[in-house]
N, C-alpha and C positions, 0 to 999 in steps of 0.2 A: 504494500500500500504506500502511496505518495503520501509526504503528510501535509498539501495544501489541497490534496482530496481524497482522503479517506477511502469515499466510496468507490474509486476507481482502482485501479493494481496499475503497476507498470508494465506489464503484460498485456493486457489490455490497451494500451495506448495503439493507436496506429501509427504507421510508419510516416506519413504525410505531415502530423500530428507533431512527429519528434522532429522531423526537417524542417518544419517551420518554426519549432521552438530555438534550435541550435542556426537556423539562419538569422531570427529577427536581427540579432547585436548587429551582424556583420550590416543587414540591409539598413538599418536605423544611424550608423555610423556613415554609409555610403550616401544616404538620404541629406543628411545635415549639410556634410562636405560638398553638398552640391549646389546647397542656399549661398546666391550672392551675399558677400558679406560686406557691400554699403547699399545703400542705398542710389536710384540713378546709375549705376554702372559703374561708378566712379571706381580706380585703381587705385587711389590713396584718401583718407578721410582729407575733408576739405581743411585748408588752412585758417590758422586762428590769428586777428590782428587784434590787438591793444592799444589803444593810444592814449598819452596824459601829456596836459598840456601844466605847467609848474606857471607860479606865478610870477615870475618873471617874463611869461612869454614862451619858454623853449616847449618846440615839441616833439614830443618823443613817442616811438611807437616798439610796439615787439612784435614781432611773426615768428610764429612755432607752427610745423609740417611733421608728418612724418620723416623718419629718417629713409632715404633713398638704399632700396633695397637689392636691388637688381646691380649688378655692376657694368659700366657701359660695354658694349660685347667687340668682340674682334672682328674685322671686316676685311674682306677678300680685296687682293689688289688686282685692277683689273686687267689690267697689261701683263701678271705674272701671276696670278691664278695664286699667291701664297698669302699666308693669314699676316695679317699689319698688328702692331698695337694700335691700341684704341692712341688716338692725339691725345686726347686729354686724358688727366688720372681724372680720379672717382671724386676728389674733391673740386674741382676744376668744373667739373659737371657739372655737382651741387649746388656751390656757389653762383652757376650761371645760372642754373635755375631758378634758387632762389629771388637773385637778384630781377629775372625775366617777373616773377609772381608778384615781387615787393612793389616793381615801378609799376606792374597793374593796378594792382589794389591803389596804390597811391595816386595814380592817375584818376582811375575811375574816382573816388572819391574827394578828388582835389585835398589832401591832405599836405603834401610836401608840393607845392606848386614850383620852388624853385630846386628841388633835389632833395639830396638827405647824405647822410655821412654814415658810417658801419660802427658804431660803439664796440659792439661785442660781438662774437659770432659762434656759435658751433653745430655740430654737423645737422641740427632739428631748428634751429632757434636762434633768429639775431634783431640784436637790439641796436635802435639807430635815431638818430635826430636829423629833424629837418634843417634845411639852410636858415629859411626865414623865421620871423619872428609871430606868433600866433596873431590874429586881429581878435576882435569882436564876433565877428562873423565865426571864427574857427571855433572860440571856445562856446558857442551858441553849438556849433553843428557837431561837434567833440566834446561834450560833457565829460569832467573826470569822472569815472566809477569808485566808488569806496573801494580801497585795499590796492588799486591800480596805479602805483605811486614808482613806476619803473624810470 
């Protein structure tokens, strides 16, 4: 007797019965692994801006990303059919991409209208200040957030 049913024997079970019990795990594991996991299709969770404007004027923002996972791959040369290094290392990469994503957001949003400078940087996350000096308008359209004092 089974003891989450008594009235059954394991004799009694069918064989259909035990393959579907001994498959579930494997199909319910296969199942999971197969749900997109962002939302939109997207390949890396969206990136995070911050901005604090201090009372002097400066404005500061932070962007944190996933870190880049994939490393840029190697590419065929076409005159000689043999594998190249990638031109750039992996940091080189990152850094342009980052920078690609920072002067969007900052455009789209006219937050740094004359530039920005790199305070800090690491391989997820950098912190930077704009050239100019905040107006009225900025700190109306940039509220600081409590705790967001970067």
């Amino acid at each position: 007797m089974l003891p989450c049913c008594p009235q059954i024997s394991s004799s009694e079970r069918s064989p259909p019965l035990r393959l579907l019990l001994l498959l579930s795990p494997a199909l319910l594991l296969t199942a999971c692994a197969s749900l997109p996991g962002l939302p939109g299709g997207q390949s890396e969770p969206p990136a995070l801006f911050t901005t604090h404007i201090n009372e002097e004027g400066s404005k500061r923002f932070v962007f944190e990303s996933a870190p880049l996972e994939r490393r840029p791959g190697l590419s065929r040369s076409d005159d000689e059919g043999q594998l190249q290094r990638p031109r750039k290392s992996l940091l080189e990469t990152r850094e342009a991409l980052q920078e690609g994503r920072i002067a969007g957001w900052l455009t789209d949003k006219q937050y740094c209208r004359e530039g920005f400078i790199v305070l800090s940087r690491t391989s997820w996350k950098v912190r930077g200040e704009c050239n100019e000096t905040a107006t009225d308008a900025d700190r109306r359209a940039f509220p600081n957030r409590i705790g967001s004092n970067e």
